[in-house]
N, C-alpha and C positions, 0 to 999 in steps of 0.2 A: 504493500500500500504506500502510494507516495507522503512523502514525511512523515510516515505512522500515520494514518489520519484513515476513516472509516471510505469505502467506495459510493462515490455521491452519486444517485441518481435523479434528475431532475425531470418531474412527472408533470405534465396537468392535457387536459385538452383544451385548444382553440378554436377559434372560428376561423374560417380564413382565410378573414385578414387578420389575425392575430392578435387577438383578444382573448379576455378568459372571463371576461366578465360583462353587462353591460354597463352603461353609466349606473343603473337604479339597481346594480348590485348582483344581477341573477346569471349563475354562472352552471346553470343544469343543461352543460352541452354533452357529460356522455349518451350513451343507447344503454340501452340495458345488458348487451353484451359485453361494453366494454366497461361500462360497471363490472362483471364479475371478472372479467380480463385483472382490471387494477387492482381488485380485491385478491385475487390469488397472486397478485406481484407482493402484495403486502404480506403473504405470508412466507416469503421467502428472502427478505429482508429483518434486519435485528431493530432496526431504529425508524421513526417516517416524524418527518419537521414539517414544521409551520410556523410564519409568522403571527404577531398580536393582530397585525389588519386581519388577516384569512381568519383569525378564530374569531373576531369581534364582529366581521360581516355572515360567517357561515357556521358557528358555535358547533360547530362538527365533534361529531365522538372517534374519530380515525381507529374505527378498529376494523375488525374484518367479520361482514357481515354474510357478502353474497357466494361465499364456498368455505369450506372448512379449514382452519388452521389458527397457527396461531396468533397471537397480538403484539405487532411488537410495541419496542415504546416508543410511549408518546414525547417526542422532544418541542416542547415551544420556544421560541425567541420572544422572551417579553424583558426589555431592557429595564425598564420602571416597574416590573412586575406588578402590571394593572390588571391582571386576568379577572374576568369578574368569578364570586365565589358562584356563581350560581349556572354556571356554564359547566358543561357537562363533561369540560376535561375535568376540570376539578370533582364533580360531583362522584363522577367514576373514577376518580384514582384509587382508591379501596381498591379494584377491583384488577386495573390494568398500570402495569410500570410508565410513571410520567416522570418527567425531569423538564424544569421549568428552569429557563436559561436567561438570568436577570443578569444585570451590570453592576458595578459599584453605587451607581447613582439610583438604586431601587431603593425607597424611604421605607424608615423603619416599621412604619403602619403594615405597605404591602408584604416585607417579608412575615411580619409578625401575623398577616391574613394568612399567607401561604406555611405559617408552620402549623397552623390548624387544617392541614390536611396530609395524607402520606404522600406527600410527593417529594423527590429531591431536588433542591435550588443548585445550580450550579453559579456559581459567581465567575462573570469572563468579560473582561473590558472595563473601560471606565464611564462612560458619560452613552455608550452603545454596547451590544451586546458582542463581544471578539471572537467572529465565525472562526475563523482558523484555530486558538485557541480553544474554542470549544471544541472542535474536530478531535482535536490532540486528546482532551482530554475525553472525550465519547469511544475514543478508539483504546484509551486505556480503560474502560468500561466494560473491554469486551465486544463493542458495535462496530462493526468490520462492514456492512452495509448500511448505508441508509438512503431511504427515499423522501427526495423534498420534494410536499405539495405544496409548497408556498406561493406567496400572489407575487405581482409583476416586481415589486421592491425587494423583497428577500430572493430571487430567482435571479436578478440583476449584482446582486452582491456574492452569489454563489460564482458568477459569471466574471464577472470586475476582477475578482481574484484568484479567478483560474482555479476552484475550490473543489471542479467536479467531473467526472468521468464519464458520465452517458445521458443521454437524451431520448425521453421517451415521451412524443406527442401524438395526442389523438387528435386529429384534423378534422373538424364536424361540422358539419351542412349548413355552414350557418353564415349571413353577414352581419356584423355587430355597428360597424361604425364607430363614431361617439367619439371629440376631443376629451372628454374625461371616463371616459370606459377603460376597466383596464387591461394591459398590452401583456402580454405573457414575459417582456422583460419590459422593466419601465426603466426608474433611474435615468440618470445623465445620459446615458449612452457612451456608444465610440463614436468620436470623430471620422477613422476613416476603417474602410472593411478590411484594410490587413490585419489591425487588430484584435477581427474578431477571433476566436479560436478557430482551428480548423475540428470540422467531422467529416468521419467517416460512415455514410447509410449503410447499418448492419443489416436491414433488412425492413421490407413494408408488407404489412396484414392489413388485407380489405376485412372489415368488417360492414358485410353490406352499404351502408353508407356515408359509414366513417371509415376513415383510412390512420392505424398504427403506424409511423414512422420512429426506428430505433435508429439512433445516431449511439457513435464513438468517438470520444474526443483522441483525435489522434497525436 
């Protein structure tokens, strides 16, 4: 694994033109095949992240519901650790391993919220939450895989610094439009496309009317 750090894979479906979401939030672009597609990806993975945007617009339970296996953990990026108590990562931690990935600058309040649940706080950054540093230290955890469903901000910083190793997007029937919809990578951008990484197409599955495309960062 490069510099000890867990194997990133970078998940969601688009529309597209490359969206993941509309402006008023609604982002139910899979079919129900490739619902059970991503759900058996999850259980073949040890870790699956998400940002505080994805979990505040879509309060998701990330586990694995539409085939059998098991759960991995839940990693969030919440730097201020504002997760609300009543969202249903928290509500379900009893149940399923979470690890809540705050910054130095999370106030005493929220962590003193999150020690009234079993969850484990990882402390990584100062004023944001330090993806790489987290890596390192989820890979001494034992998480050798993980898959990010994060939104267009956290997917741009997996991106920015070169953090991740394969690409796996479902293309769905869809046009979104919208200057505030969001883009499956958002952030600044590159200036120019030598920058961007290079991939390699591992392979493309038609699911009837969505199209799987798996890239390799080469």
């Amino acid at each position: 694994m490069a510099n000890s750090r867990p194997r990133v894979v970078l998940s969601a479906a688009v529309s597209v033109d490359g969206k993941i979401s509309t402006r008023a939030g609604d982002s139910k672009l899979s079919s129900t095949s490739d619902l059970h597609r991503l759900h058996k990806l999850r259980t073949k993975v040890d870790g699956i992240l998400i940002g505080k945007n994805t979990l505040m617009s879509d309060d998701p339970l990330l586990t694995v519901r539409h085939t059998k296996g098991k759960n991995p953990v839940r990693i969030i990026l919440d730097s201020k650790g504002e997760i609300s108590a009543h969202s249903k990562i928290l509500q379900t931690s009893n149940k399923i391993p979470t690890i809540i990935a705050v910054s130095k600058s999370a106030s005493k309040s929220n962590l003193q919220k999150l020690d009234k649940f079993p969850v484990e706080v990882i402390v990584s950054g100062e004023k944001n939450t330090n993806i790489r540093s987290l890596l390192k230290k989820l890979f001494e955890k034992k998480i050798r895989t993980l898959l990010v469903e994060g939104g267009g901000t956290v997917n741009w910083e997996f991106v920015r610094q070169n953090l991740f190793d394969e690409l796996i997007i479902t293309l769905s029937p869809f046009l979104l439009g919208g200057d505030n919809s969001i883009s499956f990578i958002q952030g600044v951008g590159f200036d120019k496309i030598t920058k961007s990484p290079n991939l390699r197409l591992k392979s493309a599955k038609r699911l009837k009317n969505h199209l799987v495309l798996n890239y390799q960062k080469v």
